[in-house]
N, C-alpha and C positions, 0 to 999 in steps of 0.2 A: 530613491523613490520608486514604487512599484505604478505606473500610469495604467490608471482603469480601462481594461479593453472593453470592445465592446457596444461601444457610448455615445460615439463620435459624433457631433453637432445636437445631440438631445438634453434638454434642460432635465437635469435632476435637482430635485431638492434634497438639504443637509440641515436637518433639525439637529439644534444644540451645536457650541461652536468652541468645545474644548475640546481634551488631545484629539481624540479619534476623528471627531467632526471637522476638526480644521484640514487633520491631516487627507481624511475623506476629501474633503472640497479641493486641495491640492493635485490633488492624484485625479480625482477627476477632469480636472483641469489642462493636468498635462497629457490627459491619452483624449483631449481634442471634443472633451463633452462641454457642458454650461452647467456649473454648480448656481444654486439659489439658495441662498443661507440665509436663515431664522436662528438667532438665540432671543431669552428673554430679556437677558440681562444685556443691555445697553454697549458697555466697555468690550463686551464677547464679539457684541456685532462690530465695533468701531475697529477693535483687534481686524477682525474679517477684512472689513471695506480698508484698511491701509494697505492690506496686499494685496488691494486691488480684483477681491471677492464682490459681488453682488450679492446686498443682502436684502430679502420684502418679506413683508409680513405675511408666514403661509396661512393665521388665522385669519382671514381675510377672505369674504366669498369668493368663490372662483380660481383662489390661489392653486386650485392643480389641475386647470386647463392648460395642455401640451405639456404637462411633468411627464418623465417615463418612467419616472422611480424615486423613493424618498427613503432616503438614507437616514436613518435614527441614530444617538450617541446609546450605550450602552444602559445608562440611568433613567433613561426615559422609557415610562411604561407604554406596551404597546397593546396589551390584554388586560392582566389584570393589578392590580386593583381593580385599575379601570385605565381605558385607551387615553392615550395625551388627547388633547382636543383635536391637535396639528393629526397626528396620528389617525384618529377616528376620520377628519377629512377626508384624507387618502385612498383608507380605503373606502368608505363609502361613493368615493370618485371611481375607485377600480385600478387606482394605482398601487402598484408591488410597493410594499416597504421592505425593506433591506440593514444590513449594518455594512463596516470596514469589513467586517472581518467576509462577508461573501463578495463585497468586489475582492479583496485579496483572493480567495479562490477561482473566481473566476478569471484575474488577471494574472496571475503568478506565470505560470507558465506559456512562453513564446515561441514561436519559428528558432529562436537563434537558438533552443534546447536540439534542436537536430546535430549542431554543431558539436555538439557536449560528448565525451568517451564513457563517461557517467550521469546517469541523469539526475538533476536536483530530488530532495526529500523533502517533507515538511512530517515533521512528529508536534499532534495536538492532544496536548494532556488537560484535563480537566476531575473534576470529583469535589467533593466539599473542602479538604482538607489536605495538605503537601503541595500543592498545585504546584506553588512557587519554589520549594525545594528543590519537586523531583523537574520540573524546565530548567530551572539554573544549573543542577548538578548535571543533567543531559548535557548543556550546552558544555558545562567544566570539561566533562569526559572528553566529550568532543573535539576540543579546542585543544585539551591539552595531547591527545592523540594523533595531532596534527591536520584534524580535518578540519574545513572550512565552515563554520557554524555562527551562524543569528539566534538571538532569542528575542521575542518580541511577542504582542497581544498585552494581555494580563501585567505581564511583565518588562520591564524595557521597554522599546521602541515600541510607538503605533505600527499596526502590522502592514498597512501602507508607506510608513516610511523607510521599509528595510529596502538594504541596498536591490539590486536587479540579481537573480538565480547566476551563481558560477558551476563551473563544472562540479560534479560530485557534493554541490555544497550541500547544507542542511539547515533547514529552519525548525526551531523549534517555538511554537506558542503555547502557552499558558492560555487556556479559554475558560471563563467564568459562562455560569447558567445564562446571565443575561445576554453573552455572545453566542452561544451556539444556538440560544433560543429563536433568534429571529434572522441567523444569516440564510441567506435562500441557497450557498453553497457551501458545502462542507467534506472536501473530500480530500483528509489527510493521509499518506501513504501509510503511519502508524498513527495506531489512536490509541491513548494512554485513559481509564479510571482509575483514579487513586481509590474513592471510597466514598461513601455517603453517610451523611447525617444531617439532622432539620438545620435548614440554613435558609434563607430569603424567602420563608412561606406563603406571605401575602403578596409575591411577587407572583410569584408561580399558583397561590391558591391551593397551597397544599403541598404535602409532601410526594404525591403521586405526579404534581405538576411541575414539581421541582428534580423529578428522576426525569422526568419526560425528556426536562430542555436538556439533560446531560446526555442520554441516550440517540438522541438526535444527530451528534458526533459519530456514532458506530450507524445510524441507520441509514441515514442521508446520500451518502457518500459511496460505506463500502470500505474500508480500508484495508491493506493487503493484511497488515497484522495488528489485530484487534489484546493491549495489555492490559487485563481486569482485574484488579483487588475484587479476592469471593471470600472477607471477611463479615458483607453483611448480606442480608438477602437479596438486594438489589445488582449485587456485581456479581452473583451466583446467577441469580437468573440473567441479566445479561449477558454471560460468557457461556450458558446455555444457548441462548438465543442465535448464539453467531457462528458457533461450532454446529459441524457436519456430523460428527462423531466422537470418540472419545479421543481419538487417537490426531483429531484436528488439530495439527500445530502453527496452524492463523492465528489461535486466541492463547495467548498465555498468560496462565493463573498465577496471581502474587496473594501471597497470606504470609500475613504474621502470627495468626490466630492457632495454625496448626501446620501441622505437617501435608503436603499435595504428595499422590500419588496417584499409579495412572497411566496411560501407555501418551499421554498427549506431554505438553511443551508447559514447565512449570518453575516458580523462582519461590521460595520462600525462606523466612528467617526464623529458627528459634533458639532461644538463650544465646542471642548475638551473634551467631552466624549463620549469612548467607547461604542456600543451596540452591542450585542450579541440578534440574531434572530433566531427562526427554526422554521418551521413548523407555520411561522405567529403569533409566542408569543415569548414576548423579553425574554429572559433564565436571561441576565446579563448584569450589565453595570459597567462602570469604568470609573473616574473622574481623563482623564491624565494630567489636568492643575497642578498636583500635584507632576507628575513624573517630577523630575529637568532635567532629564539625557535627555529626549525625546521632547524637545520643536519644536513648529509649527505643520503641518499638513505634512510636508514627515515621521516627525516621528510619527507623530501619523499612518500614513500608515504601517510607519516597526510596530508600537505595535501592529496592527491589525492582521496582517499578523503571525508574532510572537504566538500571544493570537490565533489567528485559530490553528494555527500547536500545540500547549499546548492543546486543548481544543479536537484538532483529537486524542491524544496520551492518553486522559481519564483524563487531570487534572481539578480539580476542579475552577473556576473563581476566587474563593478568595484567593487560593493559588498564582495563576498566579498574582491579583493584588497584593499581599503583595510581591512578589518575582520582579514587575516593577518596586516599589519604591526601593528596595536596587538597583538595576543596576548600575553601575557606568559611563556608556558609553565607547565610542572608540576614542581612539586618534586620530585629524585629522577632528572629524565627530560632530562638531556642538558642540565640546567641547570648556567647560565653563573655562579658563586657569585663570583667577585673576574676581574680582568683587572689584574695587577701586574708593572711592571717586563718588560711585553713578554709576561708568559708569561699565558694563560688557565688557570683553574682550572673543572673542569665534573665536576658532582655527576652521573652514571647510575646510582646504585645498584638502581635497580629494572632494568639489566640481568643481570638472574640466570638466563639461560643464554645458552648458547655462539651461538646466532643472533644474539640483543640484542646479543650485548658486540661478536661481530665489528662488527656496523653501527655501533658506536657509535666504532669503532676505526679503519673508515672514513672518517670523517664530517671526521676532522683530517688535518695533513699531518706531523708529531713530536710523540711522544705521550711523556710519562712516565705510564703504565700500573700502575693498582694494583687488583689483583685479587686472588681465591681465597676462600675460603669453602667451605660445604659442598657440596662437588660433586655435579651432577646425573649420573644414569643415561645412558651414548653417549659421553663420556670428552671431550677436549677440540681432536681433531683437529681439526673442523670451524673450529677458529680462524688454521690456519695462513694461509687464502688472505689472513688482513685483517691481519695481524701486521706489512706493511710500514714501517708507520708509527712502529714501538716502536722507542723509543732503548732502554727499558729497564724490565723489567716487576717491580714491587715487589708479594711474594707476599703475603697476610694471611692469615690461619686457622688453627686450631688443625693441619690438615695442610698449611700452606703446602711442607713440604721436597718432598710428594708430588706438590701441584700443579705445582710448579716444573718437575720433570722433567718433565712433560708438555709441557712449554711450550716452541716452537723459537725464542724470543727469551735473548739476558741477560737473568736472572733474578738480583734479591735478595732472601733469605727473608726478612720484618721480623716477622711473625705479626701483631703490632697493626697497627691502624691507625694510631697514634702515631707507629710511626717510622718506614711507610709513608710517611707523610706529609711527615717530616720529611725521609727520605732525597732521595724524589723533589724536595721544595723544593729541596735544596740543588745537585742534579746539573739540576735546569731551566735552561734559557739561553732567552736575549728568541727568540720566534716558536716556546715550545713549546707543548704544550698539556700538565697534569698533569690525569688524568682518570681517575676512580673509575669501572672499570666491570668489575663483577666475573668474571661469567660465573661464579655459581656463586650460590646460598642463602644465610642467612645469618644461620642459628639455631645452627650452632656458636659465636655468639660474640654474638649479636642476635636481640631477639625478632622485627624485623622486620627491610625494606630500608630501611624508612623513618628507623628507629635508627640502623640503618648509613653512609646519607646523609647523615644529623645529625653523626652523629662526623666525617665525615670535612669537614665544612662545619667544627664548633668548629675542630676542630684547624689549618683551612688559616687560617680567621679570626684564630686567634692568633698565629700566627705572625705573621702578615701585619700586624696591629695591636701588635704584642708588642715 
């Protein structure tokens, strides 16, 4: 556990009382502060008060008389839509609201870092898209390279429940818009974009609002090496923004979209492999048509991305390629579930919107395509440019007939995922791919993508063994 500095004898409050929130109240607990916990939901508070948490209702007049600060969970709006209620208190009281993730920065680092021969790191990656790839595959590299390495936020662990800083070690988090929008500290030693495209708009009130909360990562803080996808306009001009000159080798440019050139510090991929640039001489290259775990060109942007942040930390190229090929990948993420009778079966469900599902629709050459769910805000035109690949797209959700029309491939409405599954089985022929990629939510029918993933894994499974 990381214990909140900082704190000592001051009541804060911790709105929302799942992972983050708990682990929040925890940590502040132990660096000697007073947590006040509010959730809505009853069982969240009764969870709280058996470990002996103090929970009071902060919708209540006066509830943030002597508060010093109010700790929010990540799904709680703090602007827009509009302010939680708890939330609007606060500040209209004039107290700082905060997340996990800025006590982590403010507490991470202690006295007993004098002692260290190496100083601890922390790499925070964020962007619409690969978030979770390129954090786990950092951490893979890492771990299998012999260094000492956490991954936590977004991903794994609450990022207060990681263990205390060792010599040389390395954190790496996953930060979503909702986290770096409201921590009051943000200062990772490398800071990773993957890339951008519309994702939680009315969160953010836009897609100007939604670069914002990401940009907040690189402005906040400072990071010594700033890693930028300038595939779209937004990580272009961001990786302008951060650089002194051209020849700035702070910021390194990752594209899959083209070739980088340049007297500055650059990684990109094209027709599958890797190149590593500095100084306008290629250092290294790497042939990812080989890495099973990382297929298409979104992943070849997480390798990049990845392979820059290994490469800012001093490792060697061919350690970083020999440590790509073990990776196993991530559940949910373009993972490869059976290979039967010629055809591949590949779980994406965590592509839930229209950016993700396109790449991932790319990535094959005959796709059976089984998508829909609850559709996101921008509609689903953006998919036509990747839809060559579809023999045939099997709809799921409770409005599959609606999604369908959207859609400029053959389209069969099945609504489940049962006989989504079923149909696509039986119309695949050897050298397809059948592949779960939604491009859409997926709470009309799942509490999560993750549920989603699973269903669609049982159901190929049994067939397949059936």
């Amino acid at each position: 556990m990381i214990n909140v500095a900082g704190m000592t004898d001051q009541t804060v409050a911790v709105l929302g009382l799942g992972r983050s929130g708990l682990s929040a109240a925890r940590a502040l607990r132990a660096g000697g502060a007073q947590p006040l916990c509010w959730d809505d939901n009853p069982a969240a508070r009764q969870n709280a008060e058996s470990e002996g948490l103090k929970c009071a209702d902060l919708y209540r007049p006066g509830a943030f008389d002597g508060v010093a600060r109010l700790i929010v969970s990540p799904g709680i709006p703090h602007l827009y839509p509009a302010p939680n209620p708890v939330v609007d208190a606060a500040m209209r009281a004039g107290v700082p609201v905060d997340n996990d993730i800025g006590l982590f920065f403010q507490s991470f680092a202690t006295p007993a870092w004098n002692r260290f021969d190496v100083a601890p790191r922390v790499i925070a990656v964020t962007g619409s898209n690969g978030k979770s790839t390129t954090s786990a595959l950092i951490h893979h590299i890492l771990t299998s390279a012999g260094r000492s390495a956490q991954l936590a936020g977004n991903i794994g662990r609450g990022v207060l429940d990681l263990d205390p800083a060792e010599d040389g070690g390395v954190v790496v988090l996953e930060l979503s818009s909702y986290q770096t929008d409201l921590a009051r500290a943000l200062t990772p030693d490398i800071a990773v974009f993957t890339n951008l495209s519309p994702d939680h708009l009315d969160r953010h009130a836009g897609l100007g609002g939604y670069f914002a909360a990401k940009r907040r990562l690189f402005a906040e803080g400072g990071p010594d090496r700033a890693i930028i996808g300038v595939d779209e306009p937004e990580g272009l001009f961001l990786a302008g923004q951060l650089s002194e000159s051209p020849a700035d080798d702070r910021v390194i440019r990752v594209s899959v979209a083209r070739k980088l050139s340049g007297p500055g510090w650059q990684v990109f991929a094209r027709k599958g492999f890797l190149s590593e640039f500095r100084k306008g001489k290629q250092t290294a290259s790497i042939d990812l048509r080989q890495v099973s775990a990382l297929p298409g060109a979104h992943n070849h942007q997480n390798a990049c991305a990845a392979y820059a942040a290994c490469r800012a930390l001093g490792l060697a190229p061919r350690v970083i390629e020999t440590a790509m090929h073990s990776y196993p990948g991530l559940p949910h993420r373009s993972q490869i579930i059976a290979d039967a009778g010629g055809v591949v079966y590949v779980n994406d469900s965590k592509a839930t919107n229209v950016d993700s599902a396109a790449k991932a629709l790319s990535a094959f050459k005959r796709v059976r395509w089984i998508c829909g769910g609850l559709q996101k805000e921008g509609g689903l035109d953006g998919l036509r440019a990747a839809t060559g690949a579809v023999a045939r797209a099997y709809v799921i959700g409770r409005e599959a007939a609606g999604f369908a029309l959207q859609l400029d491939v053959d389209a069969e409405i099945c609504t489940t995922m049962a006989q989504a599954v079923e149909r696509a089985m039986a119309d695949a022929q050897p050298g397809e791919t059948v592949l779960l990629a939604p491009a859409a939510a997926s709470f009309d029918q799942y509490d999560n993508f993750e549920q989603r993933g699973e269903d669609f894994t049982t159901q190929v499974l049994a067939r397949l063994n059936g």
